[in-house]
Biopython code that builds the backbone (N, CA, C, O; Angstrom):
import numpy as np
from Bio.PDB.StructureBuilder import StructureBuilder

atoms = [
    (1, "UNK", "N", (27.350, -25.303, 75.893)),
    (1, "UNK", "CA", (26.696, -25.689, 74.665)),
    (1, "UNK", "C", (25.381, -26.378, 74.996)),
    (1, "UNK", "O", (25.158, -26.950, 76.063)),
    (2, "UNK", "N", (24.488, -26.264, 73.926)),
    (2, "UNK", "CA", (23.166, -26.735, 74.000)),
    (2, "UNK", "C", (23.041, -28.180, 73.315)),
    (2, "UNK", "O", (23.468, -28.322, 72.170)),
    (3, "UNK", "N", (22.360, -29.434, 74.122)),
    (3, "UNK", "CA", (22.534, -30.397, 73.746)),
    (3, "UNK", "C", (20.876, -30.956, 72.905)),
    (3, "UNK", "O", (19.801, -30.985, 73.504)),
    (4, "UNK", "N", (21.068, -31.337, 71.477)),
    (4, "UNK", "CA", (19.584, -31.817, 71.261)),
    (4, "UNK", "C", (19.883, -32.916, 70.747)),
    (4, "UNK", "O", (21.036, -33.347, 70.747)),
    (5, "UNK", "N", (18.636, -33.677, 70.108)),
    (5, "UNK", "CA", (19.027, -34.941, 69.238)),
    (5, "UNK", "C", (18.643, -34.572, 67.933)),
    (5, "UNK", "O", (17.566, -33.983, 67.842)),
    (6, "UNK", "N", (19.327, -34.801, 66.831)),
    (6, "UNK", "CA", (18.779, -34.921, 65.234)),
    (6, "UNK", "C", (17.691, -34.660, 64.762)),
    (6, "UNK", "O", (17.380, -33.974, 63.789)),
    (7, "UNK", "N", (16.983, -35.343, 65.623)),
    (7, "UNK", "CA", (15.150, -35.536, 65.430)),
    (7, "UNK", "C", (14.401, -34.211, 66.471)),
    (7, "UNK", "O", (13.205, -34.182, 66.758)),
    (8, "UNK", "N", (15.323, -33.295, 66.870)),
    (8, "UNK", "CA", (14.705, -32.306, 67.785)),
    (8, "UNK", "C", (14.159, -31.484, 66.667)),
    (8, "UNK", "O", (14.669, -31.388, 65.551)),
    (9, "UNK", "N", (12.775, -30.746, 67.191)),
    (9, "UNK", "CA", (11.963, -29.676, 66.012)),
    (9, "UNK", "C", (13.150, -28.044, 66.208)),
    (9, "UNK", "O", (13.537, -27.579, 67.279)),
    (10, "UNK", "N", (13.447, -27.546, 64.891)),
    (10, "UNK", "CA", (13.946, -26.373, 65.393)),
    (10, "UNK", "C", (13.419, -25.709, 66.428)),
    (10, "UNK", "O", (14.343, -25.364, 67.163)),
    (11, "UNK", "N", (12.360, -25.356, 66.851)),
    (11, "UNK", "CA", (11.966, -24.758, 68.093)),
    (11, "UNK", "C", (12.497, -24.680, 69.273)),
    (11, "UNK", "O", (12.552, -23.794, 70.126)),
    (12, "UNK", "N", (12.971, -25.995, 69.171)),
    (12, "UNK", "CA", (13.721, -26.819, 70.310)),
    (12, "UNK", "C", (14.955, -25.884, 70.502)),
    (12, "UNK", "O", (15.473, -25.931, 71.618)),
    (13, "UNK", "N", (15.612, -24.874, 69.398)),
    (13, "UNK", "CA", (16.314, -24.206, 69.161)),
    (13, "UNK", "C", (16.459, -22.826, 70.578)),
    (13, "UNK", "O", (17.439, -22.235, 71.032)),
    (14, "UNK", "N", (15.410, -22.776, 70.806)),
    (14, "UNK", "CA", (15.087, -21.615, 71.545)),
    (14, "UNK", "C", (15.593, -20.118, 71.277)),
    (14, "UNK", "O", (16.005, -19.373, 72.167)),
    (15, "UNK", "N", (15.496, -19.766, 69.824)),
    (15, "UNK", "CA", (15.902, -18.433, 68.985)),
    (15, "UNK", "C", (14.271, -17.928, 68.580)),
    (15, "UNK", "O", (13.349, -18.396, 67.912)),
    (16, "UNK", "N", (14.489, -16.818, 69.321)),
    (16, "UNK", "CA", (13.449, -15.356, 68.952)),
    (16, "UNK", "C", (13.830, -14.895, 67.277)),
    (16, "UNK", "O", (14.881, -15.191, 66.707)),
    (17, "UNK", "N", (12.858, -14.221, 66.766)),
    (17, "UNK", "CA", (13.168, -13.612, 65.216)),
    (17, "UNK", "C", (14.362, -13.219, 65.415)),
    (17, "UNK", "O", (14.923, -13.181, 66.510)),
    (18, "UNK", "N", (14.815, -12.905, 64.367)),
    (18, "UNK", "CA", (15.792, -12.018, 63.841)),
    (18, "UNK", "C", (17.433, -13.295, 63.234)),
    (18, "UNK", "O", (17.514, -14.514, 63.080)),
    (19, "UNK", "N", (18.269, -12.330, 63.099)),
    (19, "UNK", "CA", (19.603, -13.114, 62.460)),
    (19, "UNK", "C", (20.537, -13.687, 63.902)),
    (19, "UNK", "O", (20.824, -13.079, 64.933)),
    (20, "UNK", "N", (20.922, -15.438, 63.367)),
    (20, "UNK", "CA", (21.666, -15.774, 64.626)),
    (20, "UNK", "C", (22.588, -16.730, 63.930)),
    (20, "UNK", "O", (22.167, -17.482, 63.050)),
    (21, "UNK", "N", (24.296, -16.704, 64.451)),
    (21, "UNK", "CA", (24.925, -17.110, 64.003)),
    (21, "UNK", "C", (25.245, -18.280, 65.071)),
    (21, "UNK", "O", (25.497, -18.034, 66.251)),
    (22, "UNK", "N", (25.207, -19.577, 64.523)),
    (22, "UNK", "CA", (25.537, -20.589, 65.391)),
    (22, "UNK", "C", (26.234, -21.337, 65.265)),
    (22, "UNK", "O", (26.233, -21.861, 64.151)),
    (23, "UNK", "N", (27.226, -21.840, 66.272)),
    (23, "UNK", "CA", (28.325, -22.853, 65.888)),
    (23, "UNK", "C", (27.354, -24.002, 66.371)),
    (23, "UNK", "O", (26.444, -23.932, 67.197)),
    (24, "UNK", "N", (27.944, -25.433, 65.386)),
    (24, "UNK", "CA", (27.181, -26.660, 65.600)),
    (24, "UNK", "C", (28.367, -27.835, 65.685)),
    (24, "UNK", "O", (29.377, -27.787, 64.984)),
    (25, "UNK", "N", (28.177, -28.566, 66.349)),
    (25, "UNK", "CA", (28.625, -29.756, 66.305)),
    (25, "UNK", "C", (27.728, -31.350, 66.385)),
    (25, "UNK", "O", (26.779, -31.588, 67.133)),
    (26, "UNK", "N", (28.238, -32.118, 65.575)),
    (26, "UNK", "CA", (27.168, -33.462, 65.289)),
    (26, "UNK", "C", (27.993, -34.459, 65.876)),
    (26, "UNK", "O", (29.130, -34.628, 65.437)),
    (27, "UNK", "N", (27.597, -35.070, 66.720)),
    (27, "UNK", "CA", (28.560, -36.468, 66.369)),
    (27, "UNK", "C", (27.020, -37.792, 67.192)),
    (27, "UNK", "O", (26.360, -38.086, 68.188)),
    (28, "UNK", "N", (27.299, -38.076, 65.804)),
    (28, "UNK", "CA", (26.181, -39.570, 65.927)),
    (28, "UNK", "C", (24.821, -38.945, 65.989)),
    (28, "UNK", "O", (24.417, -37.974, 65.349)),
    (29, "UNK", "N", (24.187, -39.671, 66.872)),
    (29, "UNK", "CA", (22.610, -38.663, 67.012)),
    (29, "UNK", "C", (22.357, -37.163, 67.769)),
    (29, "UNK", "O", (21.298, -36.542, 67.679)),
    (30, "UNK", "N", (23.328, -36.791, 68.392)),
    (30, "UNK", "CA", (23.782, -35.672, 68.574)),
    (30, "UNK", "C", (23.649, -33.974, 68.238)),
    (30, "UNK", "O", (23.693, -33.616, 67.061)),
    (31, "UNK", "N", (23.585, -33.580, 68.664)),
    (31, "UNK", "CA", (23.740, -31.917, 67.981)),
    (31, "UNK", "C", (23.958, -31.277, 69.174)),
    (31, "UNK", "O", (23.320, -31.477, 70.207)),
    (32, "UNK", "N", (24.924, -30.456, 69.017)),
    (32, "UNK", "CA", (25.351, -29.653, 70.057)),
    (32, "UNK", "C", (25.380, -28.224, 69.238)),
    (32, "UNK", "O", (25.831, -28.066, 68.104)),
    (33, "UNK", "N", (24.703, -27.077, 70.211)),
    (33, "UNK", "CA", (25.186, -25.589, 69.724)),
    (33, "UNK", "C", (25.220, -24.547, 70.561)),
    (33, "UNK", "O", (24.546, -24.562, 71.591)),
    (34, "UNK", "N", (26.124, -23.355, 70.180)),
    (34, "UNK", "CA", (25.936, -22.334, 71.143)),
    (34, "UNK", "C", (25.237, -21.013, 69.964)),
    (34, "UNK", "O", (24.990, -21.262, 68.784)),
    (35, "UNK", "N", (25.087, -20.071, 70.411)),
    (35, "UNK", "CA", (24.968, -18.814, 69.736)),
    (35, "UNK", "C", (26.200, -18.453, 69.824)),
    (35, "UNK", "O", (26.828, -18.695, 70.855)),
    (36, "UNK", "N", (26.718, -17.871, 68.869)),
    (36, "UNK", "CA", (27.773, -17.075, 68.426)),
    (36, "UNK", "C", (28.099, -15.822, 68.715)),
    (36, "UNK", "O", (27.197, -15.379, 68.003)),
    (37, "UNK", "N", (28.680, -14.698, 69.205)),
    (37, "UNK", "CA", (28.566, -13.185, 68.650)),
    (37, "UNK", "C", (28.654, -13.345, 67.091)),
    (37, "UNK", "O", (29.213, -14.225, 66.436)),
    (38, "UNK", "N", (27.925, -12.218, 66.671)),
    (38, "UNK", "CA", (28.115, -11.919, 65.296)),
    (38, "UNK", "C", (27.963, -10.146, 64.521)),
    (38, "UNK", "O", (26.858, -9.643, 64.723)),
    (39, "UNK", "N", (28.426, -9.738, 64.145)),
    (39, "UNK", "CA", (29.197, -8.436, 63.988)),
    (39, "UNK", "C", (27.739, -8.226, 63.327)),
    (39, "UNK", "O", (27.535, -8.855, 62.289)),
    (40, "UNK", "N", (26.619, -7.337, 63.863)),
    (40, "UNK", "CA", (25.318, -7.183, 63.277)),
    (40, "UNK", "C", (25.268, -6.255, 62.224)),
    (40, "UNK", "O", (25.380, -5.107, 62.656)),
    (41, "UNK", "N", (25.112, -6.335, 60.734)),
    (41, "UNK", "CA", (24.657, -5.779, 59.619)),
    (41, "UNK", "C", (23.125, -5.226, 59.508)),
    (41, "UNK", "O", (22.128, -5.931, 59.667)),
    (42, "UNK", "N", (23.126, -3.934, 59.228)),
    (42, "UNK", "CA", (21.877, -3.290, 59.262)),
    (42, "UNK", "C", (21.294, -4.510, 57.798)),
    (42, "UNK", "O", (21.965, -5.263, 57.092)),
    (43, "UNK", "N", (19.747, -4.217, 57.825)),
    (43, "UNK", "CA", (19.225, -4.781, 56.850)),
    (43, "UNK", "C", (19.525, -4.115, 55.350)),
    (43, "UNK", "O", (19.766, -2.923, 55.545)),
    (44, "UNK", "N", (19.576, -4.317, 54.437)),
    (44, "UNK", "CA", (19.615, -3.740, 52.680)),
    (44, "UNK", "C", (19.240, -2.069, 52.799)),
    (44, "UNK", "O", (19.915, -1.051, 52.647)),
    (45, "UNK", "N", (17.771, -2.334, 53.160)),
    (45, "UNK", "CA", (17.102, -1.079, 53.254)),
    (45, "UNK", "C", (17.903, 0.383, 54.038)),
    (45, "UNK", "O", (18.100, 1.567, 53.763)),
    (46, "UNK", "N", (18.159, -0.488, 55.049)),
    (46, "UNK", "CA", (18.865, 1.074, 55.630)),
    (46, "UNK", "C", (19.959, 0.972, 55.305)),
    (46, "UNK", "O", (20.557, 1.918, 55.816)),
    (47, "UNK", "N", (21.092, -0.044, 54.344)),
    (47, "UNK", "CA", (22.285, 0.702, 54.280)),
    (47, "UNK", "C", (22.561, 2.020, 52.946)),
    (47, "UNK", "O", (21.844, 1.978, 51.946)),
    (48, "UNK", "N", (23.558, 3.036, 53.074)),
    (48, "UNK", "CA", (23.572, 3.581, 52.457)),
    (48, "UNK", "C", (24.487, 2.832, 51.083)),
    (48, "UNK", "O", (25.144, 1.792, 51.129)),
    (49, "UNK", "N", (24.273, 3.722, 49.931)),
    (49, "UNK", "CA", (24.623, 3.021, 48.231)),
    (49, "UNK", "C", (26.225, 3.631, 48.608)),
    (49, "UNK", "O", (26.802, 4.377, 49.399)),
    (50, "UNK", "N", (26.465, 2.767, 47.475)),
    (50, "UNK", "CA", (28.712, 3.543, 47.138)),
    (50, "UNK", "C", (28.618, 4.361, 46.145)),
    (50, "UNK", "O", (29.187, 5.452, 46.120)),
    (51, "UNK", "N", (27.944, 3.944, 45.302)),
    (51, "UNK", "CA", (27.552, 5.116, 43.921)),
    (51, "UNK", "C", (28.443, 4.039, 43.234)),
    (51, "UNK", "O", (28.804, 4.400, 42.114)),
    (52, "UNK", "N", (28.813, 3.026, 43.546)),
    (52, "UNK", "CA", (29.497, 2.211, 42.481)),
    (52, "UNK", "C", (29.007, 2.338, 40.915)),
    (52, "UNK", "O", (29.777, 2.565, 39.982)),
    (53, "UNK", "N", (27.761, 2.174, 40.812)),
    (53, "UNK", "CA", (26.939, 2.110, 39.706)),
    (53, "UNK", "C", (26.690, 2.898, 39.116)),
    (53, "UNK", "O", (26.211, 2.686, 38.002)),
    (54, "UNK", "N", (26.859, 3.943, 39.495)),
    (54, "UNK", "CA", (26.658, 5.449, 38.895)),
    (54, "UNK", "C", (27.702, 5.799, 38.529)),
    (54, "UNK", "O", (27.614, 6.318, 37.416)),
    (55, "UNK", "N", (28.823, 5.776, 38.970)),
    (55, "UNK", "CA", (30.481, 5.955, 38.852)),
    (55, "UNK", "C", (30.846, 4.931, 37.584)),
    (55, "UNK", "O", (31.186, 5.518, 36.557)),
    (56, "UNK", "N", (30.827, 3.882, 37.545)),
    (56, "UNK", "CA", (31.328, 3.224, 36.726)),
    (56, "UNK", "C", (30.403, 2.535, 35.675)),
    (56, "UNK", "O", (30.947, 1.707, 34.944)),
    (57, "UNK", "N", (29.072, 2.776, 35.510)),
    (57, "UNK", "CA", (28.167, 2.318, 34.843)),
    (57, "UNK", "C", (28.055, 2.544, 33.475)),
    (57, "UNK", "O", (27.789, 3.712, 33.187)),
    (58, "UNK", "N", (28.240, 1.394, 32.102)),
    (58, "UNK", "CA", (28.534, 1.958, 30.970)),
    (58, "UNK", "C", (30.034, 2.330, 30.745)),
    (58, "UNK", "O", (30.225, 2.995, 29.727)),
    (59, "UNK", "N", (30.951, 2.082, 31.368)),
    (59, "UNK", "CA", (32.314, 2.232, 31.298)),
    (59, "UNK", "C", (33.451, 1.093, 30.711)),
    (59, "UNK", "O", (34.651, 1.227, 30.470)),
    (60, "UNK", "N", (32.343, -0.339, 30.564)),
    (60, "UNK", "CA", (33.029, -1.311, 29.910)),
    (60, "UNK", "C", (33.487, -1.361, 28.568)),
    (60, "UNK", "O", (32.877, -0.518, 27.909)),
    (61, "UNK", "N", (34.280, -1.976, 27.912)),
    (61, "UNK", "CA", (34.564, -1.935, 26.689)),
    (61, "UNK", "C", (34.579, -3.491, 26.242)),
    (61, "UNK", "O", (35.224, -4.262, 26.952)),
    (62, "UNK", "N", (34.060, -3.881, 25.367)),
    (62, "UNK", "CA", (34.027, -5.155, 24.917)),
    (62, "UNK", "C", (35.406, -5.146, 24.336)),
    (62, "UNK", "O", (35.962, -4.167, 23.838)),
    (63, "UNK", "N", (36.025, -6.687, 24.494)),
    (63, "UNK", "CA", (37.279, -6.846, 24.171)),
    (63, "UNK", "C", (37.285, -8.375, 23.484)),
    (63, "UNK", "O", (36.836, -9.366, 24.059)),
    (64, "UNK", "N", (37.812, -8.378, 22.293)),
    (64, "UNK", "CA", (37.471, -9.686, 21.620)),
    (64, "UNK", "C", (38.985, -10.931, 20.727)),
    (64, "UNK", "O", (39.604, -10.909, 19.663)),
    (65, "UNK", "N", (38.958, -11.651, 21.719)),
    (65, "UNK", "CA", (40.292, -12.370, 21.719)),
    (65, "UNK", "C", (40.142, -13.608, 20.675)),
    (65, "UNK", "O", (39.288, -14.455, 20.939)),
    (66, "UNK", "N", (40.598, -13.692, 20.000)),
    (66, "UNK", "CA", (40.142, -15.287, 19.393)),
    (66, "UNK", "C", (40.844, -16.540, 20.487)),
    (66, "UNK", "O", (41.986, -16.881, 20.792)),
    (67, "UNK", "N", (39.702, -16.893, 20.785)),
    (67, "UNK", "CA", (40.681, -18.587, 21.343)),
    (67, "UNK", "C", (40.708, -18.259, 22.722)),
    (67, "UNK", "O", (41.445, -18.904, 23.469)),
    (68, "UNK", "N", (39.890, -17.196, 23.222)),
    (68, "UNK", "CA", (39.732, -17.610, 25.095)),
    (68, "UNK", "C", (38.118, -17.079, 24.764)),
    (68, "UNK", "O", (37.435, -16.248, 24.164)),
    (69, "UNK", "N", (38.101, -18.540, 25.876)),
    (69, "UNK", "CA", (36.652, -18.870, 25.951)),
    (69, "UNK", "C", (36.088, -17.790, 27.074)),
    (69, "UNK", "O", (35.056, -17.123, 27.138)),
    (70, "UNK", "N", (37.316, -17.939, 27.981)),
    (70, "UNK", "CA", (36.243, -17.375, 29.139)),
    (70, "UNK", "C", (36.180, -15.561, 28.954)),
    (70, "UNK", "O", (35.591, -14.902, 29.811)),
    (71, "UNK", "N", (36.585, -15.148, 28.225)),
    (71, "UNK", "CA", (36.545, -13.957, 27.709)),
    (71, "UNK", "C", (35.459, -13.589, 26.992)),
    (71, "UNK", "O", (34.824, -12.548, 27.161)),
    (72, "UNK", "N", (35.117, -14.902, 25.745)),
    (72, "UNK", "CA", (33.983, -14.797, 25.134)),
    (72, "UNK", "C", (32.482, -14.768, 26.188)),
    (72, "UNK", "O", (31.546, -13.968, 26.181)),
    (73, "UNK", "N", (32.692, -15.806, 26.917)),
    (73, "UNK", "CA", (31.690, -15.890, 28.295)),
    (73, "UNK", "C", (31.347, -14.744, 28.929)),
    (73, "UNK", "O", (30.173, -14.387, 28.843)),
    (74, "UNK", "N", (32.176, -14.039, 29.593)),
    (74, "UNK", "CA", (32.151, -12.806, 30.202)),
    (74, "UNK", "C", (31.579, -11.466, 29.288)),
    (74, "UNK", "O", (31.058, -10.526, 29.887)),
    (75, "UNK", "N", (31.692, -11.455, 28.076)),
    (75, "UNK", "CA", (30.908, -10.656, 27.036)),
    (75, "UNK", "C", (29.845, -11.014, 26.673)),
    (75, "UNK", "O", (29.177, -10.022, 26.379)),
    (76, "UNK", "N", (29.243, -12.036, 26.510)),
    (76, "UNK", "CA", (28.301, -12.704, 26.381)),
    (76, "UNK", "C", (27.162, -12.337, 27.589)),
    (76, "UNK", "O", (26.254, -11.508, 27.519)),
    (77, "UNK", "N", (27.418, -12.987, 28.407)),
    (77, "UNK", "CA", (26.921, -12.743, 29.996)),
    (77, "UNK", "C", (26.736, -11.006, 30.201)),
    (77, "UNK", "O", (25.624, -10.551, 30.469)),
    (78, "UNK", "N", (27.794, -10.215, 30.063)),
    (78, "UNK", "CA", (27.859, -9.084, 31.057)),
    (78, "UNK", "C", (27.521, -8.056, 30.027)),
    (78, "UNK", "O", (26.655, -7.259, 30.389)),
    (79, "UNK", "N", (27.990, -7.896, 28.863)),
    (79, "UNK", "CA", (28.235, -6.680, 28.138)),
    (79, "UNK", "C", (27.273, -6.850, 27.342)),
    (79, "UNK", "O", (26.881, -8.001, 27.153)),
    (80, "UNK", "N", (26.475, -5.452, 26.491)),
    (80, "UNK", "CA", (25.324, -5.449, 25.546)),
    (80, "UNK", "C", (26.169, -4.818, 24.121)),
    (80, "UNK", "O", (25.559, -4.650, 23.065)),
]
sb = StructureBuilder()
sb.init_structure("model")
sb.init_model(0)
sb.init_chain("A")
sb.init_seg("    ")
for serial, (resi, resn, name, xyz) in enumerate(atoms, 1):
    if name == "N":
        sb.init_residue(resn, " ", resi, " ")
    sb.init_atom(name, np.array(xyz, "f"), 0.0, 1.0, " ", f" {name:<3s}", serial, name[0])
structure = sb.get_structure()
């Protein structure tokens, strides 16, 4: 593990661009960390769609209960 103090500048970090998953530990003025493995996710752009939205889009039905709120909420919010 990598040892800094509180008051160290992230730099101090010694991480190049990109995504990094780090375990940390504090105790007192302290900071301790390592890099993690972390199971790498392409960015938004290159992943491919589910068609979720196309499949089920417009398929809701408003449903109207007297006396639950969070029902009213959820129609309110989600449904036109």
């Amino acid at each position: 593990m990598t040892v800094l103090t509180k008051s160290a500048p992230i730099e101090s970090l010694g991480l190049g661009p990109g995504v990094h998953l780090l375990k940390v530990v504090v105790a007192g003025d302290i900071v301790a960390f390592e890099v993690a493995p972390s199971a790498h996710r392409p960015p938004p752009e290159q992943r491919q769609g589910t068609g979720f939205v196309k499949t089920w889009s417009g398929t809701a039905r408003k449903m109207d209960v007297p006396g639950d709120a969070w029902l009213a909420h959820i129609n309110a919010k989600h449904l036109r």
